[in-house]
C-alpha positions in Angstrom: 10.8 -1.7 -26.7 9.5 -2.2 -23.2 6.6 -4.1 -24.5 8.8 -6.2 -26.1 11.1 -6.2 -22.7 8.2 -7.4 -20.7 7.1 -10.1 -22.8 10.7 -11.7 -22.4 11.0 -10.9 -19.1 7.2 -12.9 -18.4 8.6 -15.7 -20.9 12.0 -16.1 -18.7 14.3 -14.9 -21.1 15.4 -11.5 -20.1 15.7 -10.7 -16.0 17.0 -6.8 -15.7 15.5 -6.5 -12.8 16.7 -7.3 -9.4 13.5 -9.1 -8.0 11.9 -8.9 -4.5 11.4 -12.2 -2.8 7.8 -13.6 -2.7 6.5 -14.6 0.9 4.3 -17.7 0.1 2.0 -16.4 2.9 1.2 -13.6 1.1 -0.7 -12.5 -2.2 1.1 -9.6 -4.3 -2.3 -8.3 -5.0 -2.8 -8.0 -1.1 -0.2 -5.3 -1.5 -2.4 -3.1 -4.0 -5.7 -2.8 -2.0 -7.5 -0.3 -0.5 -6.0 -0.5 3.0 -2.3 -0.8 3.9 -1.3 -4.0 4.6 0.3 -4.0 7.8 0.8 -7.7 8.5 3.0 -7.8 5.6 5.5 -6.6 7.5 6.0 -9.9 9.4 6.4 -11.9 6.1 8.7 -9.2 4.3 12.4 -8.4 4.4 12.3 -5.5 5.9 15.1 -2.5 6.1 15.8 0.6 8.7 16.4 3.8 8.4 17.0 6.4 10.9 16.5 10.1 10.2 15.3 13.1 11.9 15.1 11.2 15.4 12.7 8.3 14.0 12.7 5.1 12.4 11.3 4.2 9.4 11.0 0.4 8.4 11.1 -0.3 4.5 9.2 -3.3 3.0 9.5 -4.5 -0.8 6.2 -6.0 -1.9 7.6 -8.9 -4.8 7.8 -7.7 -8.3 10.2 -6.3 -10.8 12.0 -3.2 -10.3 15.0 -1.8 -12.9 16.3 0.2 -9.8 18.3 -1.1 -7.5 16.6 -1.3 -3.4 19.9 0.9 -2.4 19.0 3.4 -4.9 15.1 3.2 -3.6 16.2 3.5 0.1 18.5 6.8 -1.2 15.2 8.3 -3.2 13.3 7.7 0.6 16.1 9.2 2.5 16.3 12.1 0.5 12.4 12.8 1.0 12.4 11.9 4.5 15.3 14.5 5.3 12.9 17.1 3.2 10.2 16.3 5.6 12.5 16.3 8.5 14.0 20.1 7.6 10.4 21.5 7.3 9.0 20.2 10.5 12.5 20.5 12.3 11.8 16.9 12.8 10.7 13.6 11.3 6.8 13.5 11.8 6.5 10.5 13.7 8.9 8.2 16.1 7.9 5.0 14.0 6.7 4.6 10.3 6.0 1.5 7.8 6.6 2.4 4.4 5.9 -0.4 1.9 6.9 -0.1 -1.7 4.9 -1.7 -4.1 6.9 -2.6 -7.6 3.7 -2.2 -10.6 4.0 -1.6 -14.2 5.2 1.9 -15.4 7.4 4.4 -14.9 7.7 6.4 -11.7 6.3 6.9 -8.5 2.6 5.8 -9.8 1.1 6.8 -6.6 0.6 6.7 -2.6 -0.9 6.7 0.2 -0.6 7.4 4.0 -2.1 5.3 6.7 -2.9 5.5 10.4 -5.6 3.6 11.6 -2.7 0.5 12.9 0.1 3.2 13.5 1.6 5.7 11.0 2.6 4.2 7.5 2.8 4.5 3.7 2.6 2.6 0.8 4.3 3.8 -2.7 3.8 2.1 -5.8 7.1 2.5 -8.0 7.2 1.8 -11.7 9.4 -1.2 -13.0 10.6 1.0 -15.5 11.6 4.1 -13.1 14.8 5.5 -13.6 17.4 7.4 -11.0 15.9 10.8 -12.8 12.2 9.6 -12.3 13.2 9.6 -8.4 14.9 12.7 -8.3 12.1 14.8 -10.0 9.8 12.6 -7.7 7.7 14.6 -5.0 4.8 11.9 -4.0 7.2 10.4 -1.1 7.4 13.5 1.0 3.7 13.8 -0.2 3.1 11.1 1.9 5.1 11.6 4.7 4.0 15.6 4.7 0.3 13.6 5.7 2.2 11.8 8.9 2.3 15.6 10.1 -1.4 16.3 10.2 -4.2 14.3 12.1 -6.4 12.7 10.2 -9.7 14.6 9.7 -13.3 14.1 8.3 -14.3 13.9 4.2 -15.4 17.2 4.4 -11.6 18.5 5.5 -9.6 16.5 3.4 -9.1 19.5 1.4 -6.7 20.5 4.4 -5.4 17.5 4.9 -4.2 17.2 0.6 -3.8 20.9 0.7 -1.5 21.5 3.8 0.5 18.7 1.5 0.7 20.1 -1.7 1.7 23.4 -0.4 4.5 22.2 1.9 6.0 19.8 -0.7 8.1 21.7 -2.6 8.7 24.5 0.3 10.5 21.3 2.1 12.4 20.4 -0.8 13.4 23.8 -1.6 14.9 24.4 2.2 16.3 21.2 1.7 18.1 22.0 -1.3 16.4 19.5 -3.7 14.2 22.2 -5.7 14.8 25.7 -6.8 12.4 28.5 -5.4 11.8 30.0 -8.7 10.4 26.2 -10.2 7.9 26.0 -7.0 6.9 29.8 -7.8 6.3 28.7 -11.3 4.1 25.8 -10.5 2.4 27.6 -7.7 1.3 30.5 -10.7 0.2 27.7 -13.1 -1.6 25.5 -11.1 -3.2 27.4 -8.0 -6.2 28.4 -10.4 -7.5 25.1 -10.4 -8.5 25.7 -7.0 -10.3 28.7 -7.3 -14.2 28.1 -6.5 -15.9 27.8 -9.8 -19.5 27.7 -10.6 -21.9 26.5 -7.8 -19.3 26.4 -4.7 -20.1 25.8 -1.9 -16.6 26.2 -0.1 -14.1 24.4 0.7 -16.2 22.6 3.1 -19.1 21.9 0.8 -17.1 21.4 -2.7 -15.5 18.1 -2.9 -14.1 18.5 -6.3 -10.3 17.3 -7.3 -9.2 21.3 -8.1 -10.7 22.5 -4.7 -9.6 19.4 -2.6 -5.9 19.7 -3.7 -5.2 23.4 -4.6 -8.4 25.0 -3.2 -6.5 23.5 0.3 -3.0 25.1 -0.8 -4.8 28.4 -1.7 -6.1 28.2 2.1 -2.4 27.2 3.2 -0.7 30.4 1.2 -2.9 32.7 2.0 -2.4 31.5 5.9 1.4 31.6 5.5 1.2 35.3 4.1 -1.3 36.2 6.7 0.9 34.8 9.7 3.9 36.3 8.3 2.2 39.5 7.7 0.6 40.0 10.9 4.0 39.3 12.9 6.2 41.1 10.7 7.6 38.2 9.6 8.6 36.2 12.3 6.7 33.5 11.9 4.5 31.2 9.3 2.6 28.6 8.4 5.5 26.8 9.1 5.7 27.7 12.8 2.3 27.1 13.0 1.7 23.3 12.1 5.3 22.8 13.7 3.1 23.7 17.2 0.7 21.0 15.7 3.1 18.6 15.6 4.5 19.4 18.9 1.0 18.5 20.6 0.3 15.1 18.8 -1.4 16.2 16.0 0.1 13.2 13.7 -1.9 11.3 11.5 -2.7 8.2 13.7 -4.3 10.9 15.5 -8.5 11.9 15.1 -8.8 15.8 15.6 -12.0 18.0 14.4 -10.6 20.5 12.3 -11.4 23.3 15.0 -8.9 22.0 17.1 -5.8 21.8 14.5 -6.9 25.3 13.1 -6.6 26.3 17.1 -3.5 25.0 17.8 -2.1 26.0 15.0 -3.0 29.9 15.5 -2.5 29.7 19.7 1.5 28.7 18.2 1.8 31.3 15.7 0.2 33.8 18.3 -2.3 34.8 15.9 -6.3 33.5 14.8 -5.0 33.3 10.8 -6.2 30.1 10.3 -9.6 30.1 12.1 -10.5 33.6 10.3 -9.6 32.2 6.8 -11.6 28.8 7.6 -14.4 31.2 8.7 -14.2 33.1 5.3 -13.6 29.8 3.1 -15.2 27.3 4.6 -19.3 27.6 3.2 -18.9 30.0 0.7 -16.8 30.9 -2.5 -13.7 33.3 -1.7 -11.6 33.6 -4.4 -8.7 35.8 -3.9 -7.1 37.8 -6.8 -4.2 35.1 -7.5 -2.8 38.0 -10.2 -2.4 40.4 -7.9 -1.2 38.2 -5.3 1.3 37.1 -7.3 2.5 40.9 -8.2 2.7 42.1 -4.9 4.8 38.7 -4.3 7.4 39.8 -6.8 6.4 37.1 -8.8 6.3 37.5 -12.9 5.9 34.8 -15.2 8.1 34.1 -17.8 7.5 31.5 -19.7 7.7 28.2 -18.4 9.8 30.1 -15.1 9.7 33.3 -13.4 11.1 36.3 -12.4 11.6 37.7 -9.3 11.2 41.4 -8.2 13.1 42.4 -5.0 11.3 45.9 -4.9 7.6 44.3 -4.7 5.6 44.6 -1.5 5.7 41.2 -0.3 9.0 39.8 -1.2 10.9 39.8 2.2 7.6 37.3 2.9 8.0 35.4 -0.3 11.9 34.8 0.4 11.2 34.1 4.0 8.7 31.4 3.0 11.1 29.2 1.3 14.2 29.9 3.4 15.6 28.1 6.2 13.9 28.8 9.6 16.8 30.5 12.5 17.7 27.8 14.2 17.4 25.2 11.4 20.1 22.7 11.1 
């Protein structure tokens, strides 16, 4: 059916789509390269948002889109208050974020740049629907990156890490996800970041599993070490909140030494710089299972269960609930 869509749609006969306009200055497949295009901003319509203290300015590359730009702008707001309620602020005063209509459905990708000032570019499916956007988690992705300096190739595993982790814990405080379906995904997919077979750590093993959840291994295990060590009082969230509050945003170049420093000096404890110590040139692969048990974590299924009695569930609760002082 959507085959047969598109080839009316390309003939002319069949426009379901509300269409972005077309700058003549500029090629659509400018839009899709491997740098943001920031001088598309002064050829594009362009709309403002305002939300935890910043603006951000929203461009619409031209192509086909079934959903509306309102209901676009809604799925952005939604993601840039989840960012906002994690860091008690949006990441940066200013942001571009351009979104790029392709083929498909959903949010096909992203990526965050900062090299001309902090932006993102999305590219959306023409086919996306209103659920597509609500189950969507590659927007505040993306802005979770404005948050973090960028580093080297060899620490991008913190840089995609620190993103996957915080995620869903922002959407969960935000009241867009459930804990128990973030607890579920954390159980099924965290094992593709253990070091397998030749690792080198973190450092030294650029592989997909140990860039992405090798990186939110590092970020748990720092969270539950912070939390730990201060009985509770503060987290990983606390931590790259102090990050924030000295620059560290991604149009920003900081050596991982000094991220992992600042970080610790705000939580009042050397969590991260031990665990980079342990992780960073070697394999360390921590007992997930047992990690999980002492969590109060039990899967069920394709959920969980959750034990109030377990050792570390006042820490598990704590990471996913509202900070004191939260709006």
């Amino acid at each position: 059916m959507r085959t047969l869509q598109r080839i009316l749609f390309g003939a002319g006969l069949l426009i379901p789509f509300p269409m972005s306009p077309a700058p003549a200055a500029v090629s659509s497949q400018a839009f899709r390269g491997t740098g943001m295009p920031y001088d598309a901003f002064d050829e594009l319509h362009a709309t403002k948002l305002h939300i935890g203290g910043a603006t951000q300015t929203i461009a619409f590359a031209p192509g086909p889109l079934r959903l509306s730009h309102d209901r676009i702008l809604k799925w952005l707001t939604t993601s840039a208050k989840a960012v906002t309620t994690y860091y008690g602020k949006f990441p940066v005063p200013s942001a571009k974020i351009l979104i790029v209509p392709v083929e498909g459905e959903g949010v096909e990708g992203g990526q965050a740049f900062g090299y001309r000032g902090p932006a993102i570019r999305l590219l959306v499916g023409d086919f996306t629907t209103d659920d597509d956007l609500i189950a969507d988690w590659k927007a505040v992705h993306e802005m979770v990156h404005l948050a973090l300096p960028d580093v080297s190739q060899d620490h991008l595993w913190l840089a995609e890490g620190l993103a996957v982790y915080v995620e869903p814990i922002a959407r969960v405080q935000a009241g867009d996800l459930k804990a128990d379906k973030i607890w579920a995904d954390m159980v099924r997919d965290m094992p593709k970041g253990l070091p397998q077979d030749g690792d080198e750590g973190l450092d030294r093993t650029p592989t997909w599993g140990r860039t992405y959840w090798g990186g939110a291994i590092f970020c748990l295990l720092a969270d539950i070490t912070y939390r730990e060590r201060s009985h509770n009082k503060v987290g990983l969230q606390q931590a790259m909140r102090g990050v924030l509050a000295a620059g560290g945003t991604h149009d920003q170049d900081w050596p991982i030494e000094r991220i992992l420093k600042v970080a610790d000096q705000t939580a009042g404890y050397p969590v991260m710089e031990e665990l980079y110590a342990k992780m960073r040139d070697k394999p360390y692969a921590p007992d997930l299972a047992k990690l999980w048990n002492d969590l109060g974590v039990t899967p069920a299924g394709n959920t969980v269960m959750f034990s109030q009695t377990a050792p570390l569930a006042h820490i598990r609760e704590a990471i996913t609930a509202l900070p004191r002082g939260s709006l």
